[in-house]
N, CA, C and O atoms as a GROMACS GRO file, in nm:
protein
  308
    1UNK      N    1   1.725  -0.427   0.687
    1UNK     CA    2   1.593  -0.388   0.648
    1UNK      C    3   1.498  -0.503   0.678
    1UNK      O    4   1.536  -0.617   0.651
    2UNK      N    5   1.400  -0.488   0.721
    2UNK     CA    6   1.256  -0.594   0.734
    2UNK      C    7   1.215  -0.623   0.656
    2UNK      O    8   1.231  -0.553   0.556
    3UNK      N    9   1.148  -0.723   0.647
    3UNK     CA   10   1.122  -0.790   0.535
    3UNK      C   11   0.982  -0.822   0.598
    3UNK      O   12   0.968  -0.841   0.719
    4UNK      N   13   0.898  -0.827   0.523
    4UNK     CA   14   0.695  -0.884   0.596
    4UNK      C   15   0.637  -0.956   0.411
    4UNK      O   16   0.662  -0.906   0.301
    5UNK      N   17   0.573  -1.059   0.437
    5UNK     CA   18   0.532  -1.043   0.326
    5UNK      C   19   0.396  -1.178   0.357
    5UNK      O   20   0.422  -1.281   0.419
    6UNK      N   21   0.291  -1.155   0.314
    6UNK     CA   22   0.190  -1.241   0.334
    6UNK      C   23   0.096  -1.254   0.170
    6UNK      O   24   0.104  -1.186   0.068
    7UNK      N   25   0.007  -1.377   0.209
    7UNK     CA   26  -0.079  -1.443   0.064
    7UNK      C   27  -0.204  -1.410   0.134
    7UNK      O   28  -0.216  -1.398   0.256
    8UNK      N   29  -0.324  -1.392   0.020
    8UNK     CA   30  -0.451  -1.415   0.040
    8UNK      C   31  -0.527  -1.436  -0.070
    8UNK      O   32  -0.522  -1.393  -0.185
    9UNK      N   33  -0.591  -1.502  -0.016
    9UNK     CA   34  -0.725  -1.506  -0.205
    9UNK      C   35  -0.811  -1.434  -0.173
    9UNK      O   36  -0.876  -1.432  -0.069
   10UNK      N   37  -0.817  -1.347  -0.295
   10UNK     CA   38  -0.939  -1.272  -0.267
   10UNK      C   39  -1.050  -1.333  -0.404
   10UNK      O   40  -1.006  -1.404  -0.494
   11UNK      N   41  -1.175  -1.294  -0.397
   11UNK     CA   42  -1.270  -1.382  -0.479
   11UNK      C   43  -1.314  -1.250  -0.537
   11UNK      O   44  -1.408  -1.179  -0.501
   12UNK      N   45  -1.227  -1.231  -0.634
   12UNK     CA   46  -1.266  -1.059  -0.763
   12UNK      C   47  -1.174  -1.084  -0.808
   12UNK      O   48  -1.069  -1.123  -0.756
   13UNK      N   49  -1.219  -1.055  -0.977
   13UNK     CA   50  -1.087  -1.000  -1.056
   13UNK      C   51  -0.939  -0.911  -1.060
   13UNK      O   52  -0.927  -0.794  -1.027
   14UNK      N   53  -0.862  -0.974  -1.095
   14UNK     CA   54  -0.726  -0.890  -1.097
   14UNK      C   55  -0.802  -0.746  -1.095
   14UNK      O   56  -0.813  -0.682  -0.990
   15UNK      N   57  -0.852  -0.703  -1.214
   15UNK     CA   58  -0.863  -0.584  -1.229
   15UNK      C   59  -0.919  -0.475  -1.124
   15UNK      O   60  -0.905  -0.353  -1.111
   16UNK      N   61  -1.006  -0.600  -1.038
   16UNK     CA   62  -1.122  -0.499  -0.929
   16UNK      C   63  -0.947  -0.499  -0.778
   16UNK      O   64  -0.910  -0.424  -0.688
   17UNK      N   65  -0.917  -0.584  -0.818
   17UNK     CA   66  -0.811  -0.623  -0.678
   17UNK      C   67  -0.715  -0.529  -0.707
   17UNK      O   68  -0.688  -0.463  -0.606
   18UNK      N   69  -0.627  -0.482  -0.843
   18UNK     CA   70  -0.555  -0.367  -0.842
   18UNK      C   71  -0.640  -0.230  -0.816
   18UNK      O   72  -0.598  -0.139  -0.746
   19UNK      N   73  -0.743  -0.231  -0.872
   19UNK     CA   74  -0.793  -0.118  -0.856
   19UNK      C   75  -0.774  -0.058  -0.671
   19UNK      O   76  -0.731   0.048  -0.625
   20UNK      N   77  -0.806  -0.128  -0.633
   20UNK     CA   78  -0.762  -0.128  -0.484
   20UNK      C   79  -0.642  -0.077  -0.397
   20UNK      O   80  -0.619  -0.004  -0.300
   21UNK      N   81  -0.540  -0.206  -0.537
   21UNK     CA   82  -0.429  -0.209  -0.448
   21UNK      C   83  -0.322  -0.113  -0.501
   21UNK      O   84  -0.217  -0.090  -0.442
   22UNK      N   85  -0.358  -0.062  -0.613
   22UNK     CA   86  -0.278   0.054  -0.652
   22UNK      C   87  -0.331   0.209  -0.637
   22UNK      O   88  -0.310   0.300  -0.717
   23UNK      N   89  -0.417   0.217  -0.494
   23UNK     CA   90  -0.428   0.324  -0.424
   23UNK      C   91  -0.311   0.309  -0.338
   23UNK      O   92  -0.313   0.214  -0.260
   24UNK      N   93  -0.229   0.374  -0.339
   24UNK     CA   94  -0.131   0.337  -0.269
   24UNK      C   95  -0.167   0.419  -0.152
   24UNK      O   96  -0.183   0.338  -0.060
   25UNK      N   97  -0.192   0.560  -0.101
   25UNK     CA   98  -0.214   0.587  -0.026
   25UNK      C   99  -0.291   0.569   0.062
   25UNK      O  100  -0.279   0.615   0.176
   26UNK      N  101  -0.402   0.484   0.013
   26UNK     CA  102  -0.538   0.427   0.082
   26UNK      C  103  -0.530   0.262   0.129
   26UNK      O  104  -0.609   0.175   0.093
   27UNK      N  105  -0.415   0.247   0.217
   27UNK     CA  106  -0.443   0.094   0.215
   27UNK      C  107  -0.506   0.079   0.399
   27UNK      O  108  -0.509  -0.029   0.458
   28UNK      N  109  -0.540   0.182   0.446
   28UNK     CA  110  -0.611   0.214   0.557
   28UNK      C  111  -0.723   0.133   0.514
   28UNK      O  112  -0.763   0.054   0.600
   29UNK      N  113  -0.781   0.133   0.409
   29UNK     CA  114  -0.937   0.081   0.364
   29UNK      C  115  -0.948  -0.060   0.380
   29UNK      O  116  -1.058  -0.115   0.381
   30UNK      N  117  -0.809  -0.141   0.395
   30UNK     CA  118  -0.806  -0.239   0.357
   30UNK      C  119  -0.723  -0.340   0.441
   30UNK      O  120  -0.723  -0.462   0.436
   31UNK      N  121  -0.639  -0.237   0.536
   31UNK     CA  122  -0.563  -0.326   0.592
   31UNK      C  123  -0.602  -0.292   0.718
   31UNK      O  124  -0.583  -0.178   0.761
   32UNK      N  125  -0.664  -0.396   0.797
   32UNK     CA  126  -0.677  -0.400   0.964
   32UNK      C  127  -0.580  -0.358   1.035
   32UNK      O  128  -0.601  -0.307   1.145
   33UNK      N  129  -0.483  -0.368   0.995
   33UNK     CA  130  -0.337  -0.331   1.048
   33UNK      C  131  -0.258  -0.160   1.068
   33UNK      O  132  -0.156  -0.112   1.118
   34UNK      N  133  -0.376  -0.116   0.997
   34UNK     CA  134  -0.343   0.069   0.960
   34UNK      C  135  -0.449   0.131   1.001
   34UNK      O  136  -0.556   0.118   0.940
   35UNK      N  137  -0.436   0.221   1.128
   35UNK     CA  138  -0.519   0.305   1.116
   35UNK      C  139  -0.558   0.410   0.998
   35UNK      O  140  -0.664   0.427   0.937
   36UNK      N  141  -0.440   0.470   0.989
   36UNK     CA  142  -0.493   0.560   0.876
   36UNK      C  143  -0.353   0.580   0.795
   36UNK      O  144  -0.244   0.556   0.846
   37UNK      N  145  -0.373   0.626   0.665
   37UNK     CA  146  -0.244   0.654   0.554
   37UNK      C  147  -0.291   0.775   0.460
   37UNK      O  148  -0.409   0.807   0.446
   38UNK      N  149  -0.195   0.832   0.406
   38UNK     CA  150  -0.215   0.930   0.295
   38UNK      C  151  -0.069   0.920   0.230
   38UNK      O  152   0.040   0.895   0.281
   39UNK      N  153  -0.111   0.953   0.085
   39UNK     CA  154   0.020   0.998   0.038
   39UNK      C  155   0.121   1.129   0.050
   39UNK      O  156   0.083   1.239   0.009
   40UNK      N  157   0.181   1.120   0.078
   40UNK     CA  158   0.283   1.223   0.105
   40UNK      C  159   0.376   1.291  -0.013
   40UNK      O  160   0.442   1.389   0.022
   41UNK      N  161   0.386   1.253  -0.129
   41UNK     CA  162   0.400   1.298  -0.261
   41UNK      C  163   0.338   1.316  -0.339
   41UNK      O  164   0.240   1.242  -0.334
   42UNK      N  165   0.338   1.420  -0.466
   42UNK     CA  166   0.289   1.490  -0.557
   42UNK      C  167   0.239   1.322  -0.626
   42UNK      O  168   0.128   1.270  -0.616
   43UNK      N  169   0.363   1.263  -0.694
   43UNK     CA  170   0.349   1.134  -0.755
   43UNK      C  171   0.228   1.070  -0.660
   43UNK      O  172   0.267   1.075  -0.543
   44UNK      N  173   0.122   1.025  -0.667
   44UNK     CA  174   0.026   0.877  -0.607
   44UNK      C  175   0.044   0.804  -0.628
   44UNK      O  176   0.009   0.741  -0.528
   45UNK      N  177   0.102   0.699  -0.730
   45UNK     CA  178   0.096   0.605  -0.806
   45UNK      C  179   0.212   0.529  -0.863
   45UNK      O  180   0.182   0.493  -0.750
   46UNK      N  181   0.277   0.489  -0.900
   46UNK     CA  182   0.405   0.416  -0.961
   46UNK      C  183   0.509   0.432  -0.894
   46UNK      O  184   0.490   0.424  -0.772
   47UNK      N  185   0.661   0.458  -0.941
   47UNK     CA  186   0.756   0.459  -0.905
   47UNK      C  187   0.781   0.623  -0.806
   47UNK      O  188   0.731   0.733  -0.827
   48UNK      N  189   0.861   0.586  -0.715
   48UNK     CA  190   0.864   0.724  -0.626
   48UNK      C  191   0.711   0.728  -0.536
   48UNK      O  192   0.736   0.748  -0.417
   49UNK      N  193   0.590   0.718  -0.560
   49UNK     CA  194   0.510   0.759  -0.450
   49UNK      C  195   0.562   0.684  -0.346
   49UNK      O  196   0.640   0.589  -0.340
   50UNK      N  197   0.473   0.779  -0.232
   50UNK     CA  198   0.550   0.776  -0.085
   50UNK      C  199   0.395   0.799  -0.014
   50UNK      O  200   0.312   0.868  -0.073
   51UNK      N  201   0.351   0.717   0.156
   51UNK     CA  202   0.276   0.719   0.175
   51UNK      C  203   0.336   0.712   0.341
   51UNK      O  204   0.432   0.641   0.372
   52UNK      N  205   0.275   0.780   0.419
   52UNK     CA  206   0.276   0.739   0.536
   52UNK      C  207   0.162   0.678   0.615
   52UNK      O  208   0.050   0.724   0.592
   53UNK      N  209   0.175   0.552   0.730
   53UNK     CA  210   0.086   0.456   0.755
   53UNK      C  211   0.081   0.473   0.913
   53UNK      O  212   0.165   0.418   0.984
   54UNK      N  213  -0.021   0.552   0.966
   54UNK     CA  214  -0.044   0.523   1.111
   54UNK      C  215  -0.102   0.358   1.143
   54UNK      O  216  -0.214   0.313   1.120
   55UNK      N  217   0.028   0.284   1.208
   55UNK     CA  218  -0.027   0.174   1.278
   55UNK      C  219  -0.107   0.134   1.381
   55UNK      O  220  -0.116   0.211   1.477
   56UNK      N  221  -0.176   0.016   1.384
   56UNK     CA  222  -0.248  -0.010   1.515
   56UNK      C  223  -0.158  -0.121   1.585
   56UNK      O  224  -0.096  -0.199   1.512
   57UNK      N  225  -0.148  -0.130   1.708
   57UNK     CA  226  -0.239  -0.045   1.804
   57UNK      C  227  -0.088   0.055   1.864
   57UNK      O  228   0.028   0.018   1.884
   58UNK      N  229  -0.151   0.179   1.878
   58UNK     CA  230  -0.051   0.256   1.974
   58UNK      C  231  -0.043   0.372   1.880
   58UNK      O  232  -0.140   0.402   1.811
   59UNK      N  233   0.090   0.449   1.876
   59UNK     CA  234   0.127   0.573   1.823
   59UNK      C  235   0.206   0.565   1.713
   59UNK      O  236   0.234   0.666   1.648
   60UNK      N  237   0.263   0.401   1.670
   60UNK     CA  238   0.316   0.381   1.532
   60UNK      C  239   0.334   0.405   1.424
   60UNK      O  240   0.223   0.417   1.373
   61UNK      N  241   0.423   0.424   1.339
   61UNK     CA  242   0.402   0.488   1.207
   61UNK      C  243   0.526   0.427   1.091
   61UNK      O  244   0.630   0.361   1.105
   62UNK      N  245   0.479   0.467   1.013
   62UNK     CA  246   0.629   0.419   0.893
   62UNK      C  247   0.593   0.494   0.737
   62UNK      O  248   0.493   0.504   0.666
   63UNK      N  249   0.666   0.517   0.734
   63UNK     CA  250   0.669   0.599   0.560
   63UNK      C  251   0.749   0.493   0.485
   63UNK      O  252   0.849   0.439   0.532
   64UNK      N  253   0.690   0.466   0.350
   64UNK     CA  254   0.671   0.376   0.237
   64UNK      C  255   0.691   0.432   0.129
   64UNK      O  256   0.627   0.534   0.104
   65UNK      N  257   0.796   0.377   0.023
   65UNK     CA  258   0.808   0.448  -0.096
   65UNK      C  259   0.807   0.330  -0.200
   65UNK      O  260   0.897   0.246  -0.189
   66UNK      N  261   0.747   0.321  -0.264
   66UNK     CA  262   0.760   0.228  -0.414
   66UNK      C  263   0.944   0.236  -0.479
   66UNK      O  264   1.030   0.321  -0.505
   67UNK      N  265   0.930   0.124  -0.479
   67UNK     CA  266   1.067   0.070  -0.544
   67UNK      C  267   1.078   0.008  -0.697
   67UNK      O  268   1.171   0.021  -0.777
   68UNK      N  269   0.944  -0.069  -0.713
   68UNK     CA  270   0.938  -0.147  -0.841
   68UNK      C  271   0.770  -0.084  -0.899
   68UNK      O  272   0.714  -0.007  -0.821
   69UNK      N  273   0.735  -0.101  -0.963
   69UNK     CA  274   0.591  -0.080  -1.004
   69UNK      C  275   0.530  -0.155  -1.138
   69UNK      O  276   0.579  -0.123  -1.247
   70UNK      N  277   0.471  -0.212  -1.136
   70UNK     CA  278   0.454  -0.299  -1.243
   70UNK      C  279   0.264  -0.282  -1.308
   70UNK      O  280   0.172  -0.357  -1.278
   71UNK      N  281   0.260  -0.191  -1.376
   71UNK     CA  282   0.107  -0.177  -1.344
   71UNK      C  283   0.019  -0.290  -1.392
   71UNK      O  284   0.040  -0.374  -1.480
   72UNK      N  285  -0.076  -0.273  -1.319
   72UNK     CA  286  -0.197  -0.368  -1.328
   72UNK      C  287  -0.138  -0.545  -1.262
   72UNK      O  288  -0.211  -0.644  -1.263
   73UNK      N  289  -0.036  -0.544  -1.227
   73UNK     CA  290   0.053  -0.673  -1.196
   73UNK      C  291   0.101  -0.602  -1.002
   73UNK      O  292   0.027  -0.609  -0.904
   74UNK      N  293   0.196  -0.561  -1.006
   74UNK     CA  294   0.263  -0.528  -0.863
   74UNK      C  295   0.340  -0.425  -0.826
   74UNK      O  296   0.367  -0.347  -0.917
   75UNK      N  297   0.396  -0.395  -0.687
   75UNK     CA  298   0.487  -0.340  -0.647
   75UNK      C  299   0.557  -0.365  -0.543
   75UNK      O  300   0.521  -0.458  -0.471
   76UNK      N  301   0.645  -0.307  -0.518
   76UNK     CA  302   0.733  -0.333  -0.431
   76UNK      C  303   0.719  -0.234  -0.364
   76UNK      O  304   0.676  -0.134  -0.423
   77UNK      N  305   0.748  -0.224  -0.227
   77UNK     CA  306   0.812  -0.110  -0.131
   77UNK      C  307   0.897  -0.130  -0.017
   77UNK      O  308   0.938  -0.033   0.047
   0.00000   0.00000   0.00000
């Protein structure tokens, strides 16, 4: 399995930065790296949601499922 994992500071509160980052299906908004995503399960949010991520550049893709969920703190996928 692959492993990717990167840091950034962002200059906003935890609270405004989860709000964000626990759209799980929406990380198109946010990541240069995705053309576009939606969730693909009933669940959006915590354990079990599932999202698929059109990559850039080309015809790329990958489906994503939450493993850990920790709200207002993290997740895993």
């Amino acid at each position: 399995m692959a492993t990717r994992s990167t840091h950034i500071r962002i200059n906003a509160s935890k609270e405004q930065v989860w709000a964000v980052l626990s759209d799980f299906g929406g990380i198109y908004r946010w990541n240069p790296g995705v053309r576009n995503s939606f969730s693909t399960f009933y669940i959006k949010k915590g354990i079990l949601a599932t999202r698929r991520c059109e990559l850039l550049p080309g015809d790329d893709y990958l489906y994503e499922r939450v493993l850990e969920w920790v709200e207002g703190e993290s997740f895993k996928v």
